[in-house]
TORTOR-639817 format. One record per residue (C-alpha): x, y, z. Coordinates in steps of 0.05 Angstrom, whole numbers, plus 32768, in hexadecimal, padded with zeros to 4 digits. Each point is the difference from the previous one (the first is absolute). Layout:
XYZ;...
end
This chain:
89DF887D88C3;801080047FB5;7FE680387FD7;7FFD7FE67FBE;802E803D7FEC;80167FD37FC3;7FC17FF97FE6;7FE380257FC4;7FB9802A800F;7FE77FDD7FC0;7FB37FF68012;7FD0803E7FE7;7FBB80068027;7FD27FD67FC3;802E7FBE8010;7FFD80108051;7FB880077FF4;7FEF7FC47FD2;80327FD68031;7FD38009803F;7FBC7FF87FC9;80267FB87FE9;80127FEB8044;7FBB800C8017;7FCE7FE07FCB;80167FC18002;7FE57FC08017;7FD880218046;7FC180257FD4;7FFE7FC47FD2;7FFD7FCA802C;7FEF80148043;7FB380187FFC;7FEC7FB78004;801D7FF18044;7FE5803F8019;7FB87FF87FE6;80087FB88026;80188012803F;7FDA80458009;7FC07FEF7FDA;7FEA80467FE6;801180257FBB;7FF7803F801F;80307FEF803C;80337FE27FC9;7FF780427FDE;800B80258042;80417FD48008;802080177FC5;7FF78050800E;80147FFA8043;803F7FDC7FE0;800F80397FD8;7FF8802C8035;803A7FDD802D;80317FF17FBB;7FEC80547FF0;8018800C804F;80357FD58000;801580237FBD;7FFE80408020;802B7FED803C;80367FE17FD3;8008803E7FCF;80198026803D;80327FC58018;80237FFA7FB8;7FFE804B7FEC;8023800C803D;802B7FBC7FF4;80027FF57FB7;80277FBF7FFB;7FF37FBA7FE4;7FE97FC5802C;7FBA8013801D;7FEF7FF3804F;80477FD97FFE;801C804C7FFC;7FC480298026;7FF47FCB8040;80517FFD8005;800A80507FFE;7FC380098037;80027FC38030;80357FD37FFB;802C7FDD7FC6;7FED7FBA8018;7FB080187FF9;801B80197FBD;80257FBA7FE7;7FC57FDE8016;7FCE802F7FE7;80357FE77FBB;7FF87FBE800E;7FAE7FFC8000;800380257FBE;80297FD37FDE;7FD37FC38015;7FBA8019800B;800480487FDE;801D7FE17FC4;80117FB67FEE;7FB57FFA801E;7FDA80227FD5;80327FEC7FC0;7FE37FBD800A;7FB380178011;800380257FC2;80247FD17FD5;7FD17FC58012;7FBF80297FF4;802880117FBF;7FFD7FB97FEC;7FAE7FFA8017;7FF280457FD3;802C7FE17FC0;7FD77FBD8004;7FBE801E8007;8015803B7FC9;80187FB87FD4;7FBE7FD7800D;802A7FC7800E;80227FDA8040;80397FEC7FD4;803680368017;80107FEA8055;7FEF8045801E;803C7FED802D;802C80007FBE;7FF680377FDE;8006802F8049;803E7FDF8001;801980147FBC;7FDA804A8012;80338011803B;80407FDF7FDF;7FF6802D7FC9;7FF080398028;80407FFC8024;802B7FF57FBF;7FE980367FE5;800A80358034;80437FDF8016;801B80147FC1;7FEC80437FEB;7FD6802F8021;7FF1802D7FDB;7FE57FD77FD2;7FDA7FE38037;7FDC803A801D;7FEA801C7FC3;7FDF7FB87FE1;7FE5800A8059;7FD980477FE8;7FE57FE27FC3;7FE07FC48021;7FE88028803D;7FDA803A7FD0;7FE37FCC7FD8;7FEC7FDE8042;7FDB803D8017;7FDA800B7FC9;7FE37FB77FF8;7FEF800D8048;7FD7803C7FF1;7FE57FE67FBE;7FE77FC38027;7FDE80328037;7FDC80267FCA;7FE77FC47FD9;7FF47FE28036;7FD080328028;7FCE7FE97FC7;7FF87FBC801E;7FF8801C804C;7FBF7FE68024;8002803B803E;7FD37FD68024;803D7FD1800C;802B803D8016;7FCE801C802F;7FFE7FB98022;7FBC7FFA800E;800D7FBB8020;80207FF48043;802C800D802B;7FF0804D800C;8047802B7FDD;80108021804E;7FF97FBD801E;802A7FDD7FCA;8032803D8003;800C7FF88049;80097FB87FFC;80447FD98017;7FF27FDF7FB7;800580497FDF;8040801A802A;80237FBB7FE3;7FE6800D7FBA;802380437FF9;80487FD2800C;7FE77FE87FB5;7FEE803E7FE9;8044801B801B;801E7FD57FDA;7FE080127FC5;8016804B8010;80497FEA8010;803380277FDA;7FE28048800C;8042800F801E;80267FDC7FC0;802180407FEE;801E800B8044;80347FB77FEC;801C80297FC3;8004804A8027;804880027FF0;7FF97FF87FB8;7FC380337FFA;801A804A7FE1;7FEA80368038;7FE17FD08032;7FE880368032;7FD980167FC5;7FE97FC37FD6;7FFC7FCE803F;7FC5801E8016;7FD980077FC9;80147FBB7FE5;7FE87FDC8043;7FBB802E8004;7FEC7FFA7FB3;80157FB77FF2;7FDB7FE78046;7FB5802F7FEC;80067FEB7FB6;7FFD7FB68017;7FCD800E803B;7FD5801C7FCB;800C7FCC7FCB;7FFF7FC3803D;7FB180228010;7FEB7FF97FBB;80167FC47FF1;7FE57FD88037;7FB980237FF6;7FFB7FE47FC5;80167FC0801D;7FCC7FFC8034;7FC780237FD7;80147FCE7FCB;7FFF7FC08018;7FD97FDD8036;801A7FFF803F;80047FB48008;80297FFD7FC3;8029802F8017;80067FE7803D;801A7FC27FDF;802E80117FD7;80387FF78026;803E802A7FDF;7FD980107FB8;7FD080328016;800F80247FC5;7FF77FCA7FCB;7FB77FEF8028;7FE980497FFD;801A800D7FBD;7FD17FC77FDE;7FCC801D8025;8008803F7FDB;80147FFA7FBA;7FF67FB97FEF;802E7FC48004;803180187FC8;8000803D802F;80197FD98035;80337FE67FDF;801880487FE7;800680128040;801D7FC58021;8039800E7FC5;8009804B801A;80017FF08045;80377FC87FE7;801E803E7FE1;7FF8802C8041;801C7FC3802D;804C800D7FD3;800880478013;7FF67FF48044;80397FC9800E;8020802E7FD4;7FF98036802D;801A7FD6803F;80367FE27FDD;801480497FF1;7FEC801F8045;80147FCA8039;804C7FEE7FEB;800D8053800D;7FF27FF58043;80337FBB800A;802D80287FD5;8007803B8039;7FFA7FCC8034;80487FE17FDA;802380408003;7FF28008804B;80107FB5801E;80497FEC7FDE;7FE57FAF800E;7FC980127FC9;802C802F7FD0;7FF07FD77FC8;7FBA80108000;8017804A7FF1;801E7FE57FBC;7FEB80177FB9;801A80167FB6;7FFC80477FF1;7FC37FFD7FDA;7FDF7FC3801D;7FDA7FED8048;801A7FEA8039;800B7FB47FE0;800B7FDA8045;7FC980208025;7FC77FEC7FC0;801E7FC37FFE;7FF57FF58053;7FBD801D7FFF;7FE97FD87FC2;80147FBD801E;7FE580098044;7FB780147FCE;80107FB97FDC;7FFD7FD98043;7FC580268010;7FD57FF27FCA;800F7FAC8004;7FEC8006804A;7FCD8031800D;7FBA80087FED;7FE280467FEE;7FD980168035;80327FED8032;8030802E7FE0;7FD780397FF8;7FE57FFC804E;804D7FF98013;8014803F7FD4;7FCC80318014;80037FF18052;805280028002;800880427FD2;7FCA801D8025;80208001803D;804480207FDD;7FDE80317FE4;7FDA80188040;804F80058022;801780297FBF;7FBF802B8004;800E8013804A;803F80127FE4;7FF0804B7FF6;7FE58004804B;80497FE68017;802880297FCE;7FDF80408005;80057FFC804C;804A7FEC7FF9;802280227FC9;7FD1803E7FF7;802D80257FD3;80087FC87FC8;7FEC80237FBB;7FC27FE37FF0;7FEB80127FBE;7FBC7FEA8007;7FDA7FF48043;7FCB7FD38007;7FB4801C7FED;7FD17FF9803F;80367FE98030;7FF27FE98035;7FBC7FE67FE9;800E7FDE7FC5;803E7FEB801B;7FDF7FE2803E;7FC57FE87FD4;802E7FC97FD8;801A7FE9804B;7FBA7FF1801D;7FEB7FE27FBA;80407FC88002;7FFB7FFA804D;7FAE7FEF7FFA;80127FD17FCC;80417FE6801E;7FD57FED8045;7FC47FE07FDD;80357FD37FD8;80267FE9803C;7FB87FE68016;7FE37FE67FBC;80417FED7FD4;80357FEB803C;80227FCD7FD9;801980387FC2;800E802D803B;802B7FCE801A;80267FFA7FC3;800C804C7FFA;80137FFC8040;80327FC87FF9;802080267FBB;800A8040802B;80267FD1802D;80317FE17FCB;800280547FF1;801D80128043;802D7FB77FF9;801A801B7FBC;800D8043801C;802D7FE28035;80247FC97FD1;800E803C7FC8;8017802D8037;80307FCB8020;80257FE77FBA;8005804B7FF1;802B800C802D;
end
């Protein structure tokens, strides 16, 4: 496997922090709330949904740090799964990030982009279709050609994300009826927690928390990985837990839950009117709009890294290995941006985010286990940083993706058909790039 020798250490820890905080709030805690509250039916449950969310991403986190500060090197689970199982788990492992883990949420992010911008504009004049289009062509223009440029116009966006995120929270804990959060109606939290309908919910609210192990894709870029790796995974993934809690307490204290329930993918917008006004609505609908660019930002500038190490490995797909010395892999934006293009004419919301959160889920419970297989393998590998509360926390992210995983294949068999089918034309790609390498 390559080893990214040739690659500068350019990243500090604030940009491998703010990369896993911009990969992570995007679309998921804006839009997702509503199709919880209307398939489990209780604020406090939602509520419930979300920490136990943050717990797995905050597990998961932990896991990872140990992989890459051991294995600092671009390319994510494409490098971990094929250093600890098996190259072909590792191409396909690739492959699923490059459809679902990236060119997925591009277009889930750029269409709600296009909802928030109308909503912000008081107007249906601007096709929300159009302007997510224009959203990830840009996006990939401008981190195709210079990167630094890129990343630092990333940390501006992201910090000014953040903080709109907690000024929201704090204005709007004001407009919080507790009687709402406390969920005096029915059904009873436990009995909505343990429901098949709650186990399926936490696939959206994965996908909200998706990108917690963002950093890990740019590992070989990061200065003193076995040091910075760790904390950037830990404090990126409990800043957003924090931030994802607040924010949808004032969502469901807010607003009622019918409404919410309703709203399909502008939660926010909905529960924003309810607490500052109409023109507050439209504020915030703008600075979610706002939000929605750092994020395809941040997968435009995290995703290619991993088709780019994938290139230098397979000879039949050098040229997604190909970039200028001070610009992004150009091939590999352009591959990932076009496959988010066909995405967004075909697929509707929902279905995308259900598709993204089951499939990663399942990749990220193999990379997890990870540190059971290479600690009992290669015992003597340098780790920098081992994982806190291993093996609990470590088997604590498995049983939370294989409880979720199971209740899926049950309620949702048609999107875990599809994930199934992409790891297929994985394992076909493997074999294809392995055959015209030769």
């Amino acid at each position: 496997m390559s080893h990214n020798a040739s690659q500068e250490r350019r990243f500090g820890p604030l940009t491998a922090i703010l990369l896993v905080v911009a990969t992570m709030i995007g679309t998921g805690v804006f839009t997702t709330t509503g199709f919880l509250l209307r398939d489990i039916g209780s604020q406090p449950a939602v509520l419930v949904a979300w920490l136990l969310g943050g717990l797995a991403a905050a597990f998961g986190s932990l896991a990872y740090a140990e992989l890459v500060a051991a294995l600092p090197h671009n390319g994510g689970e494409y490098q971990l799964l094929s250093r600890i199982y098996h190259p072909a788990l590792g191409f396909i492992a690739g492959f699923v990030s490059l459809v679902v883990g990236f060119a997925a949420p591009v277009a889930a992010s750029a269409i709600a982009f296009g909802e928030y911008l109308n909503l912000a504009l008081g107007t249906d004049a601007l096709p929300p279709l159009a302007s997510g289009l224009v959203l990830v062509v840009a996006a990939s223009v401008l981190h195709s050609i210079h990167l630094s440029t890129g990343s630092r116009i990333q940390d501006l966006f992201t910090i000014g994300k953040a903080l709109l995120i907690l000024l929201f929270i704090i204005g709007g804990l004001a407009a919080v009826d507790m009687d709402r959060l406390t969920g005096s109606g029915e059904p009873a939290v436990m009995d909505a927690v343990l429901s098949p309908a709650f186990a399926v919910g936490l696939i959206y609210v994965s996908y909200a928390y998706s990108g917690w192990n963002a950093a890990a894709y740019i590992a070989g870029e990061v200065r003193d990985p076995g040091r910075y790796m760790p904390i950037a995974l830990g404090t990126g993934t409990l800043l957003v837990t924090f931030l994802y809690l607040g924010v949808n307490t004032v969502f469901l204290g807010a607003a009622p839950a019918e409404e919410i329930a309703n709203a399909q993918e502008r939660v926010g917008a909905v529960a924003a009117v309810h607490a500052f006004g109409e023109l507050g609505g439209r504020i915030l609908s703008g600075l979610i709009a706002l939000g929605l660019i750092s994020t395809v930002g941040a997968l435009v500038m995290t995703g290619p890294r991993i088709y780019e190490a994938m290139g230098r490995d397979y000879p039949a797909i050098r040229a997604l290995s190909r970039r200028q010395a001070a610009s992004g892999p150009v091939i590999a934006i352009a591959l990932q941006s076009l496959l988010a293009i066909v995405m967004m004419l075909t697929s509707s919301f929902e279905t995308l985010v259900s598709y993204v959160g089951f499939t990663l889920s399942v990749f990220a419970a193999l990379t997890v286990g990870g540190v059971f297989v290479l600690r009992a393998r290669e015992p003597d590998l340098p780790r920098p940083y081992r994982t806190w509360g291993h093996p609990y926390t470590t088997l604590g992210f498995i049983a939370l993706m294989a409880w979720m995983t199971f209740h899926a294949v049950h309620q949702r068999p048609v999107i875990v058909a599809v994930g199934a089918l992409t790891v297929g034309l994985g394992w076909l790609a493997y074999l294809a790039a392995r055959r015209l390498g030769r």
